[in-house]
C-alpha positions as a printed Julia matrix, in Angstrom:
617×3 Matrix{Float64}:
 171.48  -83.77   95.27
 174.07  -82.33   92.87
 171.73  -78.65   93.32
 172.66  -79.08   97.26
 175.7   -80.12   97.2
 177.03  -77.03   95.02
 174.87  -74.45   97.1
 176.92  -76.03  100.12
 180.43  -75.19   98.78
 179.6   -71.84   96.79
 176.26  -70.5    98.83
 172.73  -69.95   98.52
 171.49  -67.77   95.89
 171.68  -64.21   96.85
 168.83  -61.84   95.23
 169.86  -58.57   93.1
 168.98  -56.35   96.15
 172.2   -57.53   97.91
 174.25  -56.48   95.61
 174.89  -53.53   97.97
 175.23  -55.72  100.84
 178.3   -57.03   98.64
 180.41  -53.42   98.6
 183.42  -53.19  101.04
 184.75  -51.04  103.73
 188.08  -49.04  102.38
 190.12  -51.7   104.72
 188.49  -54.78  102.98
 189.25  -53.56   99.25
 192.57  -52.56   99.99
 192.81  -55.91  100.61
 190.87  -57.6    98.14
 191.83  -55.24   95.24
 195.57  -54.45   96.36
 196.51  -58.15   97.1
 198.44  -58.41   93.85
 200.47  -54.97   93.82
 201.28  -55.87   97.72
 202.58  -58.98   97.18
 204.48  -58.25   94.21
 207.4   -57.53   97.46
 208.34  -60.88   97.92
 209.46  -61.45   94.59
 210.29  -58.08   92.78
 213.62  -57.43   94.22
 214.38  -61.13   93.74
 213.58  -60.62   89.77
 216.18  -57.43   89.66
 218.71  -59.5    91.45
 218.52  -62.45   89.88
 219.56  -60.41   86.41
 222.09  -58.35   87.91
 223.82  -61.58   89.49
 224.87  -62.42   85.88
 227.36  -59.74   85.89
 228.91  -61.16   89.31
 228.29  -60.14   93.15
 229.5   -56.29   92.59
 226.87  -55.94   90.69
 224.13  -56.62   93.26
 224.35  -53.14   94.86
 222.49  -51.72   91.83
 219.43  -53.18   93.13
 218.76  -50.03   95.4
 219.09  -47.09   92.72
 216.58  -49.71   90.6
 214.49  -49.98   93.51
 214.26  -45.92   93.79
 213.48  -45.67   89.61
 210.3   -48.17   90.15
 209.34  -46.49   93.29
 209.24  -43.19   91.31
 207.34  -44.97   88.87
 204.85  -46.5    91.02
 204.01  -42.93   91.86
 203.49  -41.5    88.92
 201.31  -44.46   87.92
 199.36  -44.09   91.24
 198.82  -40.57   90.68
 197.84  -40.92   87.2
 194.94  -43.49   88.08
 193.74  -41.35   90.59
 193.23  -39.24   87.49
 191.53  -41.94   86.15
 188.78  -42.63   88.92
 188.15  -39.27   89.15
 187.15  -39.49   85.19
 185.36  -42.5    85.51
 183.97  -43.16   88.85
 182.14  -46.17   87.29
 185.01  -47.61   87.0
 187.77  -46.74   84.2
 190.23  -50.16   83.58
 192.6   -49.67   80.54
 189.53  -51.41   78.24
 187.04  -48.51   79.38
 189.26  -46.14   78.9
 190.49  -46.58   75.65
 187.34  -47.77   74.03
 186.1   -44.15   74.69
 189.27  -42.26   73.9
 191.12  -44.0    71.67
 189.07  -45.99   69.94
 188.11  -49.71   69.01
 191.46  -51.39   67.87
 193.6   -49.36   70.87
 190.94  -51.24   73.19
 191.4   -54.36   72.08
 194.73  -54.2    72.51
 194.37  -53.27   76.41
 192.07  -56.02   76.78
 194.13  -58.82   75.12
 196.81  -57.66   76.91
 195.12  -57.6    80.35
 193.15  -60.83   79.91
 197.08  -62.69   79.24
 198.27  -60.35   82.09
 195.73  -61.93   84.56
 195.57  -65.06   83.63
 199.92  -65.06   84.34
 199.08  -62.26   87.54
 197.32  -65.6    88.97
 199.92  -68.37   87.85
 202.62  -66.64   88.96
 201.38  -65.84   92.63
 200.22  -69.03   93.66
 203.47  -69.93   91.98
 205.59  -67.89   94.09
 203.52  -68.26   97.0
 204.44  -72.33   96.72
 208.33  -71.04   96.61
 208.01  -69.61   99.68
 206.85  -72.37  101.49
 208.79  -74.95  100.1
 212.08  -72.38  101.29
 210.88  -73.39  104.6
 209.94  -77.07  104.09
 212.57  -78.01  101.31
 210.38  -81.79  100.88
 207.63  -79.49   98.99
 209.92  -79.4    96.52
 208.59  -82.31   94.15
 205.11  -81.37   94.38
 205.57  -77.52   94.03
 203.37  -78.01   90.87
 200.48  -80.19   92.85
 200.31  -77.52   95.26
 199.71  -74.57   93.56
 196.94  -76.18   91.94
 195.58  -76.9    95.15
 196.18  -73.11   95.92
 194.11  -72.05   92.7
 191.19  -74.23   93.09
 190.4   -72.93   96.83
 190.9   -69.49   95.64
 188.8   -70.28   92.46
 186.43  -71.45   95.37
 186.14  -68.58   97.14
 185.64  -65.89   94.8
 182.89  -68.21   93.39
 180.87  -67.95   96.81
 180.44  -64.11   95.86
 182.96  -60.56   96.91
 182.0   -60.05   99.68
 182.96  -63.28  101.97
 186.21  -63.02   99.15
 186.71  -60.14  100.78
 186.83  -60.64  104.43
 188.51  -64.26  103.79
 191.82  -61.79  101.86
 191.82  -59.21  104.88
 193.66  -61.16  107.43
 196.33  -62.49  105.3
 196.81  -59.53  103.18
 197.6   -57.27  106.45
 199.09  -60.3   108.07
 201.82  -60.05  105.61
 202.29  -56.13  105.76
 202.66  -56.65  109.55
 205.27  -59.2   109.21
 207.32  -57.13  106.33
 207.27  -54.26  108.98
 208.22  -56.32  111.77
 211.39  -57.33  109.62
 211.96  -53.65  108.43
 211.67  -52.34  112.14
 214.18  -55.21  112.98
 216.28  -55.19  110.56
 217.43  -51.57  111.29
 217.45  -52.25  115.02
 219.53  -55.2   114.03
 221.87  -52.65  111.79
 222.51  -49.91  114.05
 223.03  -52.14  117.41
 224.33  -55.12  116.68
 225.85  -54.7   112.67
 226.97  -51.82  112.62
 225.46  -50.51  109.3
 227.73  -51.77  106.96
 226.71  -53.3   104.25
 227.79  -57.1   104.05
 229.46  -58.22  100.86
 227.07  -61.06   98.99
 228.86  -64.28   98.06
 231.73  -64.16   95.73
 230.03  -65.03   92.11
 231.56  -65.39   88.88
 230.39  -62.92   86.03
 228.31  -64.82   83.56
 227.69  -61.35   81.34
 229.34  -57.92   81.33
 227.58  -55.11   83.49
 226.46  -52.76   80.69
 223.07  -50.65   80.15
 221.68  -53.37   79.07
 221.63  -55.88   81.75
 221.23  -53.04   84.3
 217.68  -52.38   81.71
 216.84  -55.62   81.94
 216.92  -55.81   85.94
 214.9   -52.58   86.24
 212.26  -54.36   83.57
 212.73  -57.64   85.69
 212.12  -55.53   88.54
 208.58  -53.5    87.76
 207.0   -57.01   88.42
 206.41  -55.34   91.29
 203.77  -52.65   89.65
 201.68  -55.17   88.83
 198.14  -54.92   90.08
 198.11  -50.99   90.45
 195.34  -50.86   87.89
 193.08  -53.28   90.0
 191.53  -50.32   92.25
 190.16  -48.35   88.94
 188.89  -51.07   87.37
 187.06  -51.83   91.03
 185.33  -48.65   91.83
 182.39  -50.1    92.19
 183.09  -52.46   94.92
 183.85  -49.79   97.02
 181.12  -47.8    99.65
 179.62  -44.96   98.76
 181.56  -42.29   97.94
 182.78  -45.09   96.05
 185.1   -42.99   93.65
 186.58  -40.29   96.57
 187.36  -43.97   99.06
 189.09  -45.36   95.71
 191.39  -42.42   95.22
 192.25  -42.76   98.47
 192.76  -46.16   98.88
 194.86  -46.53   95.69
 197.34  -43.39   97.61
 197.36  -45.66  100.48
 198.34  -48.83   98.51
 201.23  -46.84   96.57
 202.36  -45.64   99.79
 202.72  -49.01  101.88
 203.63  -50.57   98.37
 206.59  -48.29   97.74
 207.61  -48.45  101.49
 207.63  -52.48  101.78
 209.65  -53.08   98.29
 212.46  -50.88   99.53
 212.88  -52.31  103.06
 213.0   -55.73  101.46
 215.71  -54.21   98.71
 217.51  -52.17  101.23
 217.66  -55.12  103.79
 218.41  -57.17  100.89
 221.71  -55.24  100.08
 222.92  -54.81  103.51
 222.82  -58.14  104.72
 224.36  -59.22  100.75
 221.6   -61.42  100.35
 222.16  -63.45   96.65
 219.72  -65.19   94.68
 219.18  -68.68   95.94
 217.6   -71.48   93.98
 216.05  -73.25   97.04
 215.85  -70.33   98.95
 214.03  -66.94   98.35
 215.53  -63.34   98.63
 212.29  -62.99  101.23
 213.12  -65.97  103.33
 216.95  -65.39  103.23
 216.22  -62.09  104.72
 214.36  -63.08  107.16
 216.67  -65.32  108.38
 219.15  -63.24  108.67
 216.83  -60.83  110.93
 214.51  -62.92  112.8
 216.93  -66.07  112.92
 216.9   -69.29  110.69
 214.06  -71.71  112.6
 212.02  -68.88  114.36
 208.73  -68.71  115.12
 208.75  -65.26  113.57
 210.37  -66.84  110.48
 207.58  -69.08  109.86
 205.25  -66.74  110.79
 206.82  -63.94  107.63
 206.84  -67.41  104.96
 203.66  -68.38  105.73
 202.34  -64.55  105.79
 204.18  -64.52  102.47
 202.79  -67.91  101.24
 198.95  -66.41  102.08
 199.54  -63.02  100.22
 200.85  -64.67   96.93
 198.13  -67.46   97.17
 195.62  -64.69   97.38
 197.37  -61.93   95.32
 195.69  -64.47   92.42
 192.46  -62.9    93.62
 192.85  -59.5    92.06
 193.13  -61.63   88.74
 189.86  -63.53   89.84
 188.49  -60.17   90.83
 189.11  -58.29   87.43
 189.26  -61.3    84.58
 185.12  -62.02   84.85
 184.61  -58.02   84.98
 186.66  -57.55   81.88
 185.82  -60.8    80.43
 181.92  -59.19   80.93
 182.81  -56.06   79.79
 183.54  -57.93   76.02
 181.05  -59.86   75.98
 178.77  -57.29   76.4
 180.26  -55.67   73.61
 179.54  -58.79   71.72
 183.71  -59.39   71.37
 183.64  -62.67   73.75
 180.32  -65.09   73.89
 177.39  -63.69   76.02
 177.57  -66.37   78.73
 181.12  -64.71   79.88
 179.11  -61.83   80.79
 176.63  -64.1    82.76
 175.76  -63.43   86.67
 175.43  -66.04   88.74
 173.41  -66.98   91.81
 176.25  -65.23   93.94
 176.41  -62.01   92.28
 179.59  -62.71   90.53
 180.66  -63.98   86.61
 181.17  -67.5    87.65
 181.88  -68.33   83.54
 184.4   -65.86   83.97
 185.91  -67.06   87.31
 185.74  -70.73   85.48
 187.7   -69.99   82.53
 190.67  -67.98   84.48
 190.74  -71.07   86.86
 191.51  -73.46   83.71
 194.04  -70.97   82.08
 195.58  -70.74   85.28
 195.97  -74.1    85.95
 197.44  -74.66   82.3
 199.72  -71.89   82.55
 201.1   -74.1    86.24
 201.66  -76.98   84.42
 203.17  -75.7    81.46
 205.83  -73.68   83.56
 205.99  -76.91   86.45
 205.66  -74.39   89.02
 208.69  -72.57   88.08
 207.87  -68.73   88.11
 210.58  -67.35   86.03
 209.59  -67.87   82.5
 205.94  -66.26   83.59
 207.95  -63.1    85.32
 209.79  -62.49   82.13
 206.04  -62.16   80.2
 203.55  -60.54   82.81
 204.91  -57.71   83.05
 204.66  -56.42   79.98
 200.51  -56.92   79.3
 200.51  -54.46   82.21
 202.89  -51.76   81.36
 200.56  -52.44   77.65
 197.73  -51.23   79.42
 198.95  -48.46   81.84
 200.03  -47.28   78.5
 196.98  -47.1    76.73
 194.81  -46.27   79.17
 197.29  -43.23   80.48
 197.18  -41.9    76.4
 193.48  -42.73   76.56
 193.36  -39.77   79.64
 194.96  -37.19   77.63
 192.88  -37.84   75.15
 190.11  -37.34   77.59
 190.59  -34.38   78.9
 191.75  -32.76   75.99
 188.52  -33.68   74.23
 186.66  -32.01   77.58
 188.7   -29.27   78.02
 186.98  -28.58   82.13
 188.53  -26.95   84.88
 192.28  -27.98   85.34
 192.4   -29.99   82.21
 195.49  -28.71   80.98
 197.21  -29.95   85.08
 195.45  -33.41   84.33
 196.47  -34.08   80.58
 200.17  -33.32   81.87
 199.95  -35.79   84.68
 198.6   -38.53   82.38
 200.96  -37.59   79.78
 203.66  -38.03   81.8
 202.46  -41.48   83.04
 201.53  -42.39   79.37
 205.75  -41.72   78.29
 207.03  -43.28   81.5
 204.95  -46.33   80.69
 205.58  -46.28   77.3
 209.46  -46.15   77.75
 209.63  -48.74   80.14
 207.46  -51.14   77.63
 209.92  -50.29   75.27
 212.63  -51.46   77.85
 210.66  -54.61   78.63
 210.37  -55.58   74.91
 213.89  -55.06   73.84
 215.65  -56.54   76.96
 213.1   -59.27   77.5
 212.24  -60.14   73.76
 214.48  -63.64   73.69
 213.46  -64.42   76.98
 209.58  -65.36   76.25
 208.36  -61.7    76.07
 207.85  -62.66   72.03
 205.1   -65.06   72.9
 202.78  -62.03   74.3
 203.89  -59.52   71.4
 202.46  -62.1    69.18
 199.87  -63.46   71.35
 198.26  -60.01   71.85
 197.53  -59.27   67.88
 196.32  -62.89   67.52
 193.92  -62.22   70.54
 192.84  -59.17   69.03
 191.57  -60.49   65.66
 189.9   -63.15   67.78
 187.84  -60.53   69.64
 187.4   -58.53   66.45
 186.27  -62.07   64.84
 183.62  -62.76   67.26
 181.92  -59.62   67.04
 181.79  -60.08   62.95
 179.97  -63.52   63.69
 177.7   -61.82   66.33
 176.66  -59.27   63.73
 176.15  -61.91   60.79
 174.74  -64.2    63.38
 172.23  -61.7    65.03
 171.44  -60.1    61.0
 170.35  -63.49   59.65
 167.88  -63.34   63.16
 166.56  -59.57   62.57
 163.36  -58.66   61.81
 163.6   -56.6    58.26
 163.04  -52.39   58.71
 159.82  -51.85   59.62
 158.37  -55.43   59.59
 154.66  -55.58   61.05
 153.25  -59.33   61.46
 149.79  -60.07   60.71
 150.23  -62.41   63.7
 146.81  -63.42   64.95
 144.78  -66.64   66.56
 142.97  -68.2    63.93
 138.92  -68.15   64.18
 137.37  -70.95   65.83
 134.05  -72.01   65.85
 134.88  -73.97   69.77
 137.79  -73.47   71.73
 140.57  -75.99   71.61
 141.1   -76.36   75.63
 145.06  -75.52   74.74
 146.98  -72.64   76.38
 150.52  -71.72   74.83
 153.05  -70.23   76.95
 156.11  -69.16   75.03
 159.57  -68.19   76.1
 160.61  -64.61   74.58
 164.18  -63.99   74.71
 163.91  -61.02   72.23
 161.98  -60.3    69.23
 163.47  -61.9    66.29
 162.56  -64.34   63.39
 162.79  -67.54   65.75
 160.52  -65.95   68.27
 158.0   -64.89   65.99
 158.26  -68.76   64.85
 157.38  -69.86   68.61
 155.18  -67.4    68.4
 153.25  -68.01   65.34
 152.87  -72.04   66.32
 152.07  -71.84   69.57
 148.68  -69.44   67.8
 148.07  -72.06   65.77
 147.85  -75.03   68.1
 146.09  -72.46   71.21
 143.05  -70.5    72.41
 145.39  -68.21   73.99
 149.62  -67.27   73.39
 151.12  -65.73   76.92
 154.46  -64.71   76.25
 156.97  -64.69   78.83
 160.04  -62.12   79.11
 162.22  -62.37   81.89
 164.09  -59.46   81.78
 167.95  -58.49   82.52
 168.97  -55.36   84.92
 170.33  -54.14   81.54
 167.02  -54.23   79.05
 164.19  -51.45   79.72
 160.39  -52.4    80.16
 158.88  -49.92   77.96
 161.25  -50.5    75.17
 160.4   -54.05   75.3
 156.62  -53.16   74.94
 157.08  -51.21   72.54
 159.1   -53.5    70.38
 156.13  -56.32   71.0
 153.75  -54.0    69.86
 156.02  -53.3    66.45
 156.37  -57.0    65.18
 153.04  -58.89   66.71
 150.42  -55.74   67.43
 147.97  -55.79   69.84
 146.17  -58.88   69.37
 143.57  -60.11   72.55
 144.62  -63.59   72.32
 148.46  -62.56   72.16
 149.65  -61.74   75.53
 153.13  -60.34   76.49
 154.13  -60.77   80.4
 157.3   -58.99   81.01
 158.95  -59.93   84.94
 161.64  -59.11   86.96
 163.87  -61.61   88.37
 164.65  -60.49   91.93
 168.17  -62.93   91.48
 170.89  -63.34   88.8
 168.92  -66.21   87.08
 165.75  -65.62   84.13
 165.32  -69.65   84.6
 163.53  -69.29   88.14
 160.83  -66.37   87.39
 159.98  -68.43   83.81
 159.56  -72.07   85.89
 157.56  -70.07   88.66
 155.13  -68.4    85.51
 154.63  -71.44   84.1
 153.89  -73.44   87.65
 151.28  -70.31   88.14
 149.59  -70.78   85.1
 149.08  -74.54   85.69
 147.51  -74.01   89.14
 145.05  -71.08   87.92
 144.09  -73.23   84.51
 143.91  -76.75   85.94
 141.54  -78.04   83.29
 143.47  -76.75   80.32
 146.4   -78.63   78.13
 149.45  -76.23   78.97
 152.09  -76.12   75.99
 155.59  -74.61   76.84
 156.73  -73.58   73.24
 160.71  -72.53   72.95
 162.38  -70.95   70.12
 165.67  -72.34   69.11
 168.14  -70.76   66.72
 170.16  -73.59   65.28
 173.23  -72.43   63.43
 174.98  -73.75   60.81
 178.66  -73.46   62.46
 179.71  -75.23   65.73
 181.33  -71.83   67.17
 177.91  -69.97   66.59
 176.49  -72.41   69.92
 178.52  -70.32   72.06
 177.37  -66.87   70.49
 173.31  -67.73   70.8
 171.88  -67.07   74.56
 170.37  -70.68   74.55
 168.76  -70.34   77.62
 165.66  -72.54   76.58
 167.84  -75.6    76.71
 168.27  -74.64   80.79
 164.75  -73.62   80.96
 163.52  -76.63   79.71
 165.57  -79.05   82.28
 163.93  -76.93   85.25
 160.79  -77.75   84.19
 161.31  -81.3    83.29
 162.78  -81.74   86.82
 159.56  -80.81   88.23
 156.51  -82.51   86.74
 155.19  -83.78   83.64
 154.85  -81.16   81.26
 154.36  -80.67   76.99
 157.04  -78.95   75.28
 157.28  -77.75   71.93
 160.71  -76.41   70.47
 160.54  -74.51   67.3
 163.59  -74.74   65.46
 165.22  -71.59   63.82
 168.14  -72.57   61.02
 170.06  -69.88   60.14
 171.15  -68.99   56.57
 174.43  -67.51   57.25
C-alpha cells in the first residue's frame, strides 16, 4: 500500500532506456536551468537599494551605474562559461573543472561552496517568492514562514517525479514571468514619454543612517550581484540538453544573459524613475508595478503572482544541480555512496531529500526573512565562478589548441572580475553573516576530505591482499545435499569471499549474483571473479543488467527464477554484510543486502543466511 501510494505522487519506475526520453528542448532548459539567474530580477535591485538607502534618498540614483557594472559582469561571466561548455561538453560545473585543473583541495573548495550556495539559492527563492505574495495579500504576513515550506515541499515533489515533467511543469511560469516584466518595461516607457514626461521622480525624503562613501556604494554593488546567481546552472546541465547538447547550451546560456541583463535594468531603470524606495511590506517589484499597471489591477496580480511562480521555482535550479554535485562526490568517495544513488525516476532522490531538509532548516532559521540569506549566497557563487574561471586558464594553457591563447584571456579576465568582486563581497559583507560561509566552507572541506580517508581505511580493511588466489572450492561429497546457494555479489572483497565460502560449504552448487551499475564493466568483473575464486564447476558467477535505476529488482527476479526451475531443491539466499566498528562507517558501506533482503521477505517464504564481515579498522 505504502509501494502504491508513493508511485502515485512521484511516478512509476522509468527504465534506463528513457533516460533520453528525459533531455529537453532549448525552450524547456532555459527554463528549467535558467529559473534561478531569471528570477534573481525581482529582488536584485531591491538588495542594491536597500544598502544605498542608508546614506538617504539622494543616494538611490546610484542604483543604475550599479546596475550597468553587474550587467557588464554578467557578460563576461556568460561568455566565459560558454568557454567552459565548449571544454567540457559533458558538463564542466566549478567542481569538474577544478578537480582537473587545479587540483583536489581547489575542488573542494568549489564544491563546499556550491553545495551552501544551493542549499541558500533554494531558501532564499521560495523566500522571496512568499514576499511577493504577501505584498499583495498583506494577511500572509504571519505565516510567510508556513508557506514557503509549503512552496519547498511541492517543488521537492516535483523534481522527485523525474526532469523531464520538472521541466515542462517550470516552462509556463518561468516565461510567464518574462512576459509580465516586459509588459511592465513596454509600459512603463509608454507611461514615461506620454503621460510622465521622463523625469525622474524624487523617492521619499529619508534620513541618512551612514555616509555615502566607496564603501557603502561596494557594498550595494556586492548586495546587488545576487542577481548573477544561477549563471553556472547551464554548464553544469549540459547533459540535459538535446543533442548537440553542448552547441544548444552555448546558446541557450547567450540567450539567458541576454533576457537576464535586459529584465534587471528595466526593473532598475523603472525603479529610479518612478523613485521607488525600499518598502518593508512592499517589494521594489510590486511597488513598480503599481505605479505602471495601477495598484489593484488585474495586470498587477497577474506580474506578483508571475513573480511568486518564478522565485518558487527558481529553487529548482538548486534541486536540479545539488543531487548532480552531491553525486559527483560521492562518486569520488568524498560524500556516502547512497548520495550518488538513482532512483526509480532517473533522478538522485537522496540528493533531492537532503537539499529539501537543509532548505527547510535554513526557512526556519531565517523565519522567512530573506535578508540575512542575501548577504551569504552570494558569495559561494562568485567562490566558484572563481575557481572554475582559473581552472579554464589552466586548461587551455595546459592544451595549448587552436585559439588557446583568445580563450585563456577570456577566462582570465572572468577569473579577476570574479575574484575582485569576492574580494568586495567579503570585506563589505564580512559583519553582516558573510563570516559564517568563510568559515563554513574550510570546515566543509575537511569533512569531504574526512570521508574519503574513512572510505579508503574502510574499503583497505575489505581488500583482497596483491595477488590473492582462493583455493575456493565445493567440498567432495559422496551424495548430494539437495541445497542450492545463491549469493549476492556486490564486489569482490573479504566479506564476499565469506558468503562465498559458506554458502560452498552448506551447497551442491554456489550461483553468484552481480547486478551491475551503468558505471562497472562486464569483462572486468569476470575477470576479477576469475582472480580471487578461479574457475570452479560448482562456483557460478551470473552477472545482469538492470534495465531500471534499482539492482534490488533483477536480484529478487534471479532468485524467483531459480525457485521455479529447481522446485525440489532447498534454495539458500546467502548475503555478505560488512559490519563496522564506527556508527559513521553505516553510511559509507553500499548495504544493499539489507533492501534486498526485505524484497524477498515481502514475497514468500524464503531461507536466508547473512554472513557477517567485522572490520578491523
Amino acid at each position: 500500500m505504502i509501494l502504491r501510494l508513493l508511485q502515485t505522487l512521484v511516478g512509476k519506475p522509468l527504465e534506463r532506456h528513457q533516460t533520453e526520453a528525459a533531455t529537453l528542448p532549448n525552450f524547456e532548459a532555459l527554463a528549467i536551468l535558467s529559473s534561478d539567474a531569471l528570477s534573481s530580477v525581482a529582488y536584485g535591485t531591491e538588495a542594491a537599494l536597500g544598502v544605498l538607502v542608508l546614506a538617504g534618498s539622494g543616494a538611490l540614483k546610484l542604483s543604475i551605474p550599479i546596475t550597468l557594472a553587474i550587467i557588464a559582469l554578467v557578460a563576461i561571466v556568460v561568455l566565459s562559461y560558454r568557454q567552459t561548455i565548449e571544454a567540457y561538453p559533458q558538463g564542466g560545473g566549478s567542481y569538474v573543472v577544478a578537480r582537473e585543473n587545479l587540483g583536489t583541495t581547489a575542488s573542494l573548495v568549489a564544491a563546499a561552496s556550491l553545495l551552501i550556495d544551493y542549499v541558500l539559492t533554494a531558501a532564499v527563492s521560495l523566500m522571496a517568492g512568499t514576499q511577493a505574495l504577501s505584498s499583495l495579500v498583506p494577511q500572509l504576513l504571519p505565516h510567510e514562514v508556513s508557506f514557503s515550506l509549503i512552496l519547498l515541499v511541492l517543488v521537492g515533489w516535483a523534481n522527485l517525479r523525474g526532469v523531464k515533467d520538472a521541466g515542462r511543469l517550470f516552462a509556463y511560469p518561468t516565461y510567464a514571468f518574462v512576459v509580465m516584466v516586459a509588459l511592465m518595461a513596454i509600459a512603463g516607457v509608454l507611461n514615461l514619454a506620454f503621460g510622465h514626461g521622463f523625469h525622474a521622480d524624487p523617492p521619499p525624503p529619508i534620513k541618512a543612517l551612514e555616509p555615502l562613501g566607496l564603501f557603502l556604494i561596494l557594498r550595494a554593488f556586492s548586495s546587488g550581484c545576487s542577481a548573477m546567481t544561477g549563471i553556472e546552472a547551464i554548464s553544469n546541465g549540459v547533459k540535459l540538453f538535446r543533442a548537440p547538447a553542448a552547441a544548444n547550451a552555448r546558446l541557450t546560456m547567450v540567450v539567458m544573459g541576454v533576457i537576464l541583463s535586459l529584465m534587471f535594468f528595466s526593473v532598475s531603470a523603472l525603479g529610479y524613475a518612478y523613485g521607488i524606495a525600499p518598502n518593508p511590506n512592499q517589494t521594489v517589484m510590486a511597488q513598480i508595478g503599481g505605479r505602471v499597471f495601477g495598484e489593484g489591477s488585474i495586470l498587477l496580480w497577474a506580474l506578483q503572482i508571475a513573480t511568486l511562480l518564478i522565485l518558487a521555482l527558481a529553487a529548482n535550479t538548486s534541486f536540479a544541480d545539488f543531487p548532480r554535485l552531491a553525486a559527483l562526490l560521492a562518486k569520488d568517495r568524498f560524500l556516502p555512496r547512497q548520495m550518488g544513488w538513482v532512483g526509480d525516476r532517473l533522478v538522485f532522490q537522496n540528493g533531492i531529500l537532503f537539499l529539501l531538509l537543509a532548505a527547510g532548516l535554513v526557512i526556519v532559521i531565517c523565519q522567512g526573512d530573506t535578508n540575512m540569506a542575501v548577504n551569504l549566497y552570494a558569495l559561494g557563487v562568485f567562490t566558484a565562478f572563481t575557481l572554475s574561471q582559473a581552472g579554464m586558464v589552466r586548461h587551455w594553457w595546459r592544451l595549448k589548441g587552436e585559439a588557446w591563447l583568445q580563450h585563456s584571456l577570456m577566462n582570465a579576465l572572468g577569473a579577476l572580475t570574479t575574484f575582485l568582486v569576492l574580494l568586495v563581497i567579503i570585506v563589505s559583507k564580512f559583519n553582516e553573516g558573510a563570516w559564517s560561509v568563510v568559515v563554513a566552507v574550510p570546515l566543509i572541506v575537511l569533512l569531504l576530505a574526512g570521508v574519503r580517508r574513512r572510505y579508503r581505511e574502510v574499503y583497505g580493511a575489505m581488500a583482497l591482499p596483491e595477488g590473492y588466489r582462493s583455493n575456493l572450492c565445493l567440498p567432495k561429497r559422496t551424495e548430494p545435499i539437495g541445497n542450492r546457494s545463491i549469493v549476492w555479489v556486490p564486489s569482490i572483497t573479504e566479506p564476499t569471499l565469506d558468503a562465498l565460502r559458506y554458502a560452498a560449504a552448506i551447497s551442491d552448487h554456489v550461483l553468484g549474483v552481480w547486478v551491475k551499475s551503468d558505471e562497472e564493466d562486464t569483462a572486468e568483473i569476470e575477470a576479477a571473479w576469475i582472480a580471487a575464486v578461479g574457475i570452479n564447476p560448482g562456483l557460478e558467477l551470473r552477472i545482469m543488467e538492470s534495465p531500471g535505476s534499482s539492482l534490488v529488482s533483477p536480484f529478487v527476479d534471479c532468485v524467483e527464477a531459480e525457485e521455479d526451475a529447481y522446485p525440489e531443491l532447498l534454495q539458500t539466499i546467502v548475503m555478505p554484510m560488512a559490519i563496522p566498528r564506527k556508527p559513521f562507517d553505516g553510511l559509507l558501506l553500499n548495504q544493499r543486502a539489507i533492501n534486498m533482503r526485505q524484497a524477498l521477505v515481502d514475497q514468500r517464504n524464503r531461507v536466508f543466511t547473512v554472513v557477517r564481515y567485522y572490520l578491523n579498522k
